[in-house]
Structure formats: structure tokens, C-alpha cells
C-alpha positions, 0 to 999 in steps of 0.5 A: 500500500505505502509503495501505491501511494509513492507511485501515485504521488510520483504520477501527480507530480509527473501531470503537474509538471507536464501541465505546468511546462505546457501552460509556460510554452502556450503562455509564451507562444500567445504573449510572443504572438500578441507582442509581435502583433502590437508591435506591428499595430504600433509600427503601422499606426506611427506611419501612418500619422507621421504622413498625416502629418506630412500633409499638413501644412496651412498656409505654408506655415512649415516651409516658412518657418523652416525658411526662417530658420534657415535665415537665422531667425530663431523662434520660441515656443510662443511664437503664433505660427509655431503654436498653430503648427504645434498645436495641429500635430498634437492633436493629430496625435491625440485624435490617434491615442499616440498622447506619449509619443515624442513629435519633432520636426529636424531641419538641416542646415545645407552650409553647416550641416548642423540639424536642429529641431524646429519643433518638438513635442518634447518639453526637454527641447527648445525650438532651434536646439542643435542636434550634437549626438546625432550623425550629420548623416541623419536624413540619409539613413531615414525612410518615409514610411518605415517605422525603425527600432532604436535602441536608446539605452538598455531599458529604452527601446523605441520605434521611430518613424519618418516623413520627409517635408517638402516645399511647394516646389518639392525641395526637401527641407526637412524630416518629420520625426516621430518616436513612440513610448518605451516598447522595451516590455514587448520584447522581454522573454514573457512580456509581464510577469504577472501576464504568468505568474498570476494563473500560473500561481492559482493552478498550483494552489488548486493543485495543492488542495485537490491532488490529496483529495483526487489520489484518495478517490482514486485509490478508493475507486481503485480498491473497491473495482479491486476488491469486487474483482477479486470477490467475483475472481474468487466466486468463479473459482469457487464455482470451478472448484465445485463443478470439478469436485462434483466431477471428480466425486461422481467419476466412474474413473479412478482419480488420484493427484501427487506432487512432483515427486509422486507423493500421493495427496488426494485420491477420489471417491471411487479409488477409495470404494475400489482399492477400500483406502482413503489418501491418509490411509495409503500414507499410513498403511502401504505407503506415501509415494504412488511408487509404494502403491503402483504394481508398475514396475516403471512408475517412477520413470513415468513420472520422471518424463511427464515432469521433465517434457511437462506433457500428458502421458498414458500407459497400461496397467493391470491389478486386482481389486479387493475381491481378487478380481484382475482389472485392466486401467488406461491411466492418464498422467497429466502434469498440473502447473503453478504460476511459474509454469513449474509442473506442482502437482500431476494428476492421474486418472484410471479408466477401466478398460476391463470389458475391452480387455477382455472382449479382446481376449475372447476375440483371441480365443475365438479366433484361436478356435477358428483357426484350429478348425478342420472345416471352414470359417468364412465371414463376408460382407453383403458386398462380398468381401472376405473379412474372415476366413481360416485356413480350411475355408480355401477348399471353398473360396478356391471355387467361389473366387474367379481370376480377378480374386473376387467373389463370381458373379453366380456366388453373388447372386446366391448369396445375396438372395440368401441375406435379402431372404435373412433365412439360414440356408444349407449347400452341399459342395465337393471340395478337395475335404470332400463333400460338405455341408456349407450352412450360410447364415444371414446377419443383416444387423451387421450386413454380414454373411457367416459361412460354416462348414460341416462334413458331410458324413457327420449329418443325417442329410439327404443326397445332395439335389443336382441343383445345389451341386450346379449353385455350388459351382 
């Protein structure tokens, strides 16, 4: 049981883990899926407000302002043309919720090279301040449309996009930059951490609490399907048992089971009536071991190759019983095996085979006395084939058979009427024994003809009929 419950912890805790692994890869799919399509929403909304920008320009407030630039003439943020421009771009940007993004406009000056910006939404700038950590080769590596990512510092990362400005001839006289907010969280491993923490940490203590119960419901479940297996297990069993003790009670057979090593341990009813001994009494009073009491002189060798090749085995036998009688058994031996498939036990049941032996001995003698005689045996079937004969039935088959080694076709007829008619009839016939006195007996339960003959100067018979002599042959 404590093993059980060591492997069902270890099962928990193997589900736990996989859930936990496959929830932190879903979470870190869905979080890089949702990152990358809000950078791309952001990258798409940054274009397309820095070329609404681009556009705007009433009255040609932008070309003029950049063209007083250009003429040394610096402005402030109070300046009304500078407030109306300046006011427009923000509220472009509010009417696209990009309220913290960083606006500006960069001009460059085409004798010193150096760029200033002209506008800035940024309160950190003034108007005309000067440009000293950017390259003077700025404009050159901007593209209209195309948001960049720039990484400012470590923990600063920002998409910038640009908008080249131009006059009204088309002259390039300046760039409209736009950088969003800080989107250094959208490109960490998991984005925010409570984004996984939070379900992760509820799962755990949902875990915790009903794992112990699950593990109990379970082990019940699986104690009560057990024990009702095992009930059910044991009452087919049971069931076997009776049946094979019923058999083995009512048995006609002699039946008698030892251990490997030919140790009786249980005998049958009927052995008990037959031999007039019960297992205890074999034990106590003749003998333990089936050696002891088997008159088979090979037992033990028997027993040896039915163990070693754990296959059946028959063998013949004879004994008395306790009148004196002699009985004939057919004993089987059949090997019994353990749940190591190791050969435990062996079991042996006697048939008696008395009645066959002896009908097969009388048969012998009957034969015997058939052979012996001095005249002739003949048994045929209806078809006409010899199933029997002796040695004196020759002086009659030699006259019935014709070359082919077949009954004639005249015999035939007359015996056929003989055992249709099923009315024993006499023939007398010269043979080289002299003349004799055949009786044909009909046995049409067996669809069998017996011939028996008989000298002729033993019986009162009358002379034989011309006619006879002629079906004779």
C-alpha cells in the first residue's frame, strides 16, 4: 500500500509538471504572438500619422518657418505660427491615442550641416536646439514610411518613424520625426510577469488542495473495482472448484493427484470404494509415494518424463481389486502447473478398460478356435468381401473366387438372395475335404454373411439335389 501511494504521488507530480511546462510554452507562444502583433499595430499606426502629418501644412506655415530658420531667425515656443503648427500635430496625435509619443520636426542646415529641431513635442527641447549626438548623416539613413527600432539605452527601446517635408516646389527641407513610448516590455522573454505568474500561481494552489483529495478517490475507486474483482475472481473459482469436485466425486474413473515427486495427496471417491483406502490411509498403511502403491514396475520413470517434457502421458496397467478380481486401467498422467509454469502437482486418472480387455481376449480365443478348425470359417460382407476366413475355408473360396480374386458373379447372386431372404440356408459342395455341408447364415444387423462348414458324413442329410451341386459351382 505505502509503495501505491509513492507511485501515485510520483504520477501527480509527473501531470503537474507536464501541465505546468505546457501552460509556460502556450503562455509564451500567445504573449510572443500578441507582442509581435502590437508591435506591428504600433509600427503601422506611427506611419501612418507621421504622413498625416506630412500633409499638413496651412498656409505654408512649415516651409516658412523652416525658411526662417534657415535665415537665422530663431523662434520660441510662443511664437503664433509655431503654436498653430504645434498645436495641429498634437492633436493629430491625440485624435490617434499616440498622447506619449515624442513629435519633432529636424531641419538641416545645407552650409553647416548642423540639424536642429524646429519643433518638438518634447518639453526637454527648445525650438532651434542643435542636434550634437546625432550623425550629420541623419536624413540619409531615414525612410518615409518605415517605422525603425532604436535602441536608446538598455531599458529604452523605441520605434521611430519618418516623413520627409517638402516645399511647394518639392525641395526637401526637412524630416518629420516621430518616436513612440518605451516598447522595451514587448520584447522581454514573457512580456509581464504577472501576464504568468498570476494563473500560473492559482493552478498550483488548486493543485495543492485537490491532488490529496483526487489520489484518495482514486485509490478508493481503485480498491473497491479491486476488491469486487477479486470477490467475483474468487466466486468463479469457487464455482470451478465445485463443478470439478462434483466431477471428480461422481467419476466412474479412478482419480488420484501427487506432487512432483509422486507423493500421493488426494485420491477420489471411487479409488477409495475400489482399492477400500482413503489418501491418509495409503500414507499410513502401504505407503506415501504412488511408487509404494503402483504394481508398475516403471512408475517412477513415468513420472520422471511427464515432469521433465511437462506433457500428458498414458500407459497400461493391470491389478486386482479387493475381491481378487484382475482389472485392466488406461491411466492418464497429466502434469498440473503453478504460476511459474513449474509442473506442482500431476494428476492421474484410471479408466477401466476391463470389458475391452477382455472382449479382446475372447476375440483371441475365438479366433484361436477358428483357426484350429478342420472345416471352414468364412465371414463376408453383403458386398462380398472376405473379412474372415481360416485356413480350411480355401477348399471353398478356391471355387467361389474367379481370376480377378473376387467373389463370381453366380456366388453373388446366391448369396445375396440368401441375406435379402435373412433365412439360414444349407449347400452341399465337393471340395478337395470332400463333400460338405456349407450352412450360410444371414446377419443383416451387421450386413454380414457367416459361412460354416460341416462334413458331410457327420449329418443325417439327404443326397445332395443336382441343383445345389450346379449353385455350388
Amino acid at each position: 500500500m505505502f509503495g501505491l501511494r509513492i507511485e501515485s504521488r510520483l504520477v501527480a507530480i509527473a501531470i503537474h509538471s507536464i501541465i505546468v511546462v505546457a501552460f509556460g510554452f502556450g503562455a509564451h507562444q500567445y504573449l510572443k504572438e500578441q507582442r509581435e502583433h502590437k508591435i506591428t499595430n504600433l509600427s503601422q499606426e506611427l506611419n501612418g500619422v507621421v504622413n498625416t502629418m506630412a500633409r499638413v501644412s496651412p498656409d505654408g506655415i512649415l516651409p516658412e518657418l523652416v525658411a526662417e530658420y534657415h535665415q537665422g531667425v530663431m523662434m520660441d515656443n510662443t511664437d503664433p505660427d509655431y503654436l498653430r503648427i504645434s498645436n495641429m500635430f498634437q492633436d493629430i496625435l491625440s485624435s490617434n491615442g499616440l498622447e506619449d509619443c515624442e513629435m519633432s520636426v529636424i531641419v538641416i542646415d545645407p552650409e553647416g550641416q548642423n540639424m536642429a529641431k524646429l519643433i518638438s513635442s518634447e518639453s526637454i527641447y527648445s525650438s532651434g536646439e542643435e542636434f550634437r549626438d546625432l550623425n550629420v548623416d541623419f536624413e540619409s539613413g531615414t525612410e518615409d514610411g518605415n517605422a525603425q527600432l532604436i535602441k536608446i539605452t538598455p531599458s529604452i527601446w523605441k520605434l521611430v518613424a519618418y516623413r520627409h517635408i517638402t516645399d511647394f516646389s518639392g525641395k526637401k527641407i526637412g524630416v518629420l520625426r516621430l518616436e513612440s513610448a518605451n516598447v522595451k516590455a514587448y520584447f522581454s522573454a514573457f512580456g509581464p510577469w504577472w501576464a504568468i505568474l498570476i494563473p500560473l500561481l492559482v493552478y498550483l494552489v488548486l493543485a495543492i488542495i485537490f491532488t490529496p483529495r483526487i489520489l484518495n478517490n482514486l485509490r478508493t475507486v481503485k480498491r473497491t473495482t479491486g476488491d469486487s474483482d477479486f470477490q467475483e475472481e474468487l466466486q468463479k473459482k469457487n464455482t470451478e472448484l465445485k463443478m470439478l469436485s462434483l466431477v471428480a466425486k461422481k467419476s466412474e474413473n479412478l482419480m488420484l493427484i501427487t506432487d512432483e515427486h509422486g507423493q500421493i495427496l488426494w485420491v477420489n471417491e471411487t479409488y477409495e470404494t475400489k482399492n477400500n483406502y482413503t489418501a491418509e490411509e495409503l500414507n499410513q498403511f502401504v505407503g506415501k509415494f504412488l511408487k509404494d502403491v503402483s504394481k508398475n514396475e516403471h512408475i517412477q520413470t513415468i513420472i520422471k518424463n511427464v515432469v521433465d517434457f511437462r506433457k500428458a502421458l498414458t500407459y497400461e496397467s493391470s491389478s486386482t481389486d479387493q475381491d481378487g478380481k484382475r482389472f485392466y486401467a488406461m491411466t492418464t498422467v497429466t502434469p498440473i502447473m503453478d504460476d511459474t509454469d513449474k509442473v506442482s502437482k500431476l494428476l492421474f486418472v484410471d479408466t477401466d478398460v476391463t470389458k475391452v480387455k477382455r472382449a479382446q481376449e475372447e476375440n483371441e480365443i475365438f479366433k484361436e478356435f477358428v483357426n484350429k478348425s478342420r472345416y471352414p470359417r468364412i465371414l463376408l460382407s453383403k458386398t462380398g468381401e472376405v473379412i474372415f476366413s481360416n485356413s480350411a475355408a480355401e477348399a471353398v473360396l478356391c471355387n467361389w473366387k474367379g481370376m480377378n480374386g473376387k467373389i463370381k458373379d453366380d456366388v453373388m447372386v446366391m448369396l445375396e438372395g440368401i441375406y435379402t431372404s435373412g433365412i439360414t440356408e444349407h449347400l452341399i459342395m465337393e471340395t478337395a475335404l470332400g463333400r460338405l455341408n456349407l450352412n450360410i447364415h444371414p446377419d443383416k444387423q451387421r450386413e454380414e454373411v457367416f459361412v460354416i462348414g460341416e462334413s458331410i458324413s457327420t449329418l443325417s442329410l439327404p443326397p445332395a439335389d443336382p441343383e445345389d451341386r450346379k449353385k455350388a459351382g
